[in-house]
Each structure stands twice: as C-alpha cells, then as structure tokens.
C-alpha positions as CSV (number, residue, x, y, z in Angstrom):
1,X,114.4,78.4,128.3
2,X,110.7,78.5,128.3
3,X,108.4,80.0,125.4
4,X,105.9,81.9,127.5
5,X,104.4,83.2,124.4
6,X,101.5,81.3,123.8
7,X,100.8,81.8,127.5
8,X,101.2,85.6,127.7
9,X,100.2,87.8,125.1
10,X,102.3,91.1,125.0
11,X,100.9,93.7,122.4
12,X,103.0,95.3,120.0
13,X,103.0,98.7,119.3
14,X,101.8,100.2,116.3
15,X,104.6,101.1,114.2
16,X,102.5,101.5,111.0
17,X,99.7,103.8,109.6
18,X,97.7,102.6,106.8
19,X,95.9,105.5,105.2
20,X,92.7,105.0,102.4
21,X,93.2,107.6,99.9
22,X,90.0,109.2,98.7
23,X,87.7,110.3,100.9
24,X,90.4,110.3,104.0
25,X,93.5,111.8,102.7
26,X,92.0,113.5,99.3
27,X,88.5,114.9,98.8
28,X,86.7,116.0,95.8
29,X,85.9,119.8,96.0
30,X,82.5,119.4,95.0
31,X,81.0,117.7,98.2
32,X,78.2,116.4,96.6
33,X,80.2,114.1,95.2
34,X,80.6,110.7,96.5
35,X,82.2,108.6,93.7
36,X,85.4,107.3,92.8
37,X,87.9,110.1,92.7
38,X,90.1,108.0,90.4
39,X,87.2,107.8,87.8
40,X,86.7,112.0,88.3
41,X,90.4,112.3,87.7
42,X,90.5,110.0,84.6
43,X,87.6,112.0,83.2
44,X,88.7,115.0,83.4
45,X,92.5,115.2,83.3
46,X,92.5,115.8,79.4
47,X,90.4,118.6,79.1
48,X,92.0,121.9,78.2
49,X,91.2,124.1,80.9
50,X,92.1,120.9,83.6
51,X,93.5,122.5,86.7
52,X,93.9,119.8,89.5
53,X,92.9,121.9,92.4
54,X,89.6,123.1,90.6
55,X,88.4,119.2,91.2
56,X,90.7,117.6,94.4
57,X,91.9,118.9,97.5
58,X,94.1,117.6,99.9
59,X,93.0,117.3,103.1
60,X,95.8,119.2,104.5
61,X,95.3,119.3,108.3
62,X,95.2,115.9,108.8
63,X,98.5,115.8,106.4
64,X,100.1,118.1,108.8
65,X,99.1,116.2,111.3
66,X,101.2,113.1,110.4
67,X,104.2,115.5,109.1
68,X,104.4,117.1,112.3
69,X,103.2,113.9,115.4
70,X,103.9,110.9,113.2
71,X,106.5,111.1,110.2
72,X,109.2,110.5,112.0
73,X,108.2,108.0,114.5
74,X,106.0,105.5,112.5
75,X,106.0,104.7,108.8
76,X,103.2,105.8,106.8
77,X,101.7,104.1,104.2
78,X,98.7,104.6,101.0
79,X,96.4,101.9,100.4
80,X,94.2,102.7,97.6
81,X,91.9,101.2,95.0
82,X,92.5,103.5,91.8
83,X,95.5,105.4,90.3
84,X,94.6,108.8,91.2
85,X,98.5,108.5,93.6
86,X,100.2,108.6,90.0
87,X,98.4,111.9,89.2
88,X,101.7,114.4,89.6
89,X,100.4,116.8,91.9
90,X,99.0,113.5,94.3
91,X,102.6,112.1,94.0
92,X,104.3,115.4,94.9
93,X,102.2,115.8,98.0
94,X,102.6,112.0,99.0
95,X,105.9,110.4,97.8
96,X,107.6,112.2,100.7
97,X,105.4,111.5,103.5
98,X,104.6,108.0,102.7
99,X,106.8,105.2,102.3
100,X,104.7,102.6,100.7
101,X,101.6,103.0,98.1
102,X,99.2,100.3,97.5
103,X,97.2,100.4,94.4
104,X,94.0,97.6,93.9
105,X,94.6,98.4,90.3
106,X,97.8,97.7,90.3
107,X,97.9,94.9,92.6
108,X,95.1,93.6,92.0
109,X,94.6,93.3,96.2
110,X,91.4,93.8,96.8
111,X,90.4,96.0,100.0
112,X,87.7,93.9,100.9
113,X,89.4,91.2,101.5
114,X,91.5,90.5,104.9
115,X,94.7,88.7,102.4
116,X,95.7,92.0,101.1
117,X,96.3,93.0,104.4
118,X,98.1,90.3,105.2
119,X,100.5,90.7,102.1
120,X,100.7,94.3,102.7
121,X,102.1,94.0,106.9
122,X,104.4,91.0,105.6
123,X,105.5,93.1,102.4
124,X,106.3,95.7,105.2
125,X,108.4,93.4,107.3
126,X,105.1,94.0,109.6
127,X,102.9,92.1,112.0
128,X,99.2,92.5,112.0
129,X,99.0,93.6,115.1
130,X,101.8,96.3,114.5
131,X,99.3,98.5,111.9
132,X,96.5,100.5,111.7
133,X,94.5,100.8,108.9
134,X,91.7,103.7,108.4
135,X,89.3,103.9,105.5
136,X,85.4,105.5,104.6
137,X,84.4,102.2,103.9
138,X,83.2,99.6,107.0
139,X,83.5,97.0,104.9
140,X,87.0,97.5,103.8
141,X,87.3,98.0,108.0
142,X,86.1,94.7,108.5
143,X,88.3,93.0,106.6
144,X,91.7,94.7,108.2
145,X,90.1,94.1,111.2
146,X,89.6,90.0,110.2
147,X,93.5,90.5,109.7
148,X,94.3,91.2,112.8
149,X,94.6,95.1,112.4
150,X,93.9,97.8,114.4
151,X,91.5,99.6,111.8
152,X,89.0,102.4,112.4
153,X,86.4,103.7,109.8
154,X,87.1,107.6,109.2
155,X,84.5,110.0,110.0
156,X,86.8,113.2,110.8
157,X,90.1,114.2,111.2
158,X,89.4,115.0,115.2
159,X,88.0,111.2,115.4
160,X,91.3,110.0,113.6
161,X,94.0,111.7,115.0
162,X,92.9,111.3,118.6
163,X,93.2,107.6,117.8
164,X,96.2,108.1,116.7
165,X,97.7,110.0,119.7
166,X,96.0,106.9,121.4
167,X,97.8,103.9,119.8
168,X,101.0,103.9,121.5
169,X,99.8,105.9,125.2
C-alpha cells in the first residue's frame, strides 16, 4: 500500500482548547491592573478581611461559553504561568470544566517557548495541529504558533469564540 502522506496533507481537527489563565479566563476586578494575578493573589490572600471576589472575577461568559458549545465535544485545558489555579475558589470553578492544568511554576515550561507546547500536545496524547492555544500575550502566541498550533492572541470574548465556532466548520 502506498503512504500518500507526505504527498497530501489532510488537516486534523482541533480536538483541544488551550486556554491562558489571567487575563483570558480570570481578570482582576480593578481594571487598572495589568500585573500578574498570581502575585495579587499571593499578596493578599492572608489578610483578614480577604474575600476572593473583592480582587478576581471569573470571566463567566466566555466560561459558559465552553460549558454550553465545547465541554463535551473537545477537551479543555489551563496553561498558566503562576499558581493562582490552586486558589480554592479558581479550582472549584475549573477542575470540572478542564481536564488538564499547566502551571510554569510548577513545570517549569516556560510559555515562551514553542517545547512546552510540544510536551503539553504529546502529554495529551495530542498533535500540534489538533490544538488551539489562546493567550494576552503575542509572544507567548508566537511560540504555539512555532509549534505547530493553531493559536490566537485574545482580545474579547466575541473575537474568541467566533474562532472557536470556526475551527471545526
């Protein structure tokens, strides 16, 4: 039998979402803020009068989003570079949409470079070309999209989930 598939290039579909954590899935409530939400958390966690929706929220309709079009036709995944996803109200939000959490911290993958997206599609039984990545960062972008990933930076929840609905039409 013949191996054609050198000579013919049949995409895959995307059977994976990659999802940055701060800034696409969880926001700071004070918008002026643009740091890391992990170094926020870690700061104030302790204090007395902490209340976790006082400093995060969730960003909810794209969440329902995935819960209602995606959970149950592609896995989801969490690639992240703090710990903010073992904060208990993060976990109890994302531990039953999302398969898979990723932590740079943890890891010690770093999102800028295109190897931790390699390990990440082949720790998912994955190729490349089967996941979407989207993140705030370009940079990080770049380097899913070096890969072989189908990433897109996030700039709204409209942009994102009409890319979405895209993928696989």
């Amino acid at each position: 039998m013949t191996d054609y598939s050198s000579v013919y290039h049949v995409p895959m579909p995307i059977t994976t979402l990659l999802f940055d954590l701060a800034h696409v899935l969880l926001f700071p409530r004070d918008k002026t803020y643009t740091e890391k939400l992990s170094a926020l958390h870690k700061a104030v966690k302790h204090a007395p009068t902490y209340y976790f929706p006082n400093f995060f929220e969730f960003n909810e309709e794209l969440l329902k989003f995935l819960e209602r079009e995606c959970k149950n036709k592609v896995r989801l995944a969490i690639f992240t570079t703090g710990t903010i996803h073992q904060a208990p109200e993060v976990a109890a939000r994302f531990l039953p949409l999302f398969s898979h959490i990723y932590s740079s911290a943890e890891t010690g993958l770093s999102k800028k470079d295109l190897a931790s997206y390699l390990y990440i599609a082949k720790d998912l039984r994955k190729t490349p070309s089967e996941m979407f990545f989207t993140d705030d960062t370009q940079e990080n972008i770049g380097a899913a999209q070096a890969a072989g990933f189908h990433a897109v930076r996030y700039e709204s929840n409209a942009q994102i989930m009409q890319e979405i609905e895209s993928l696989n039409s």
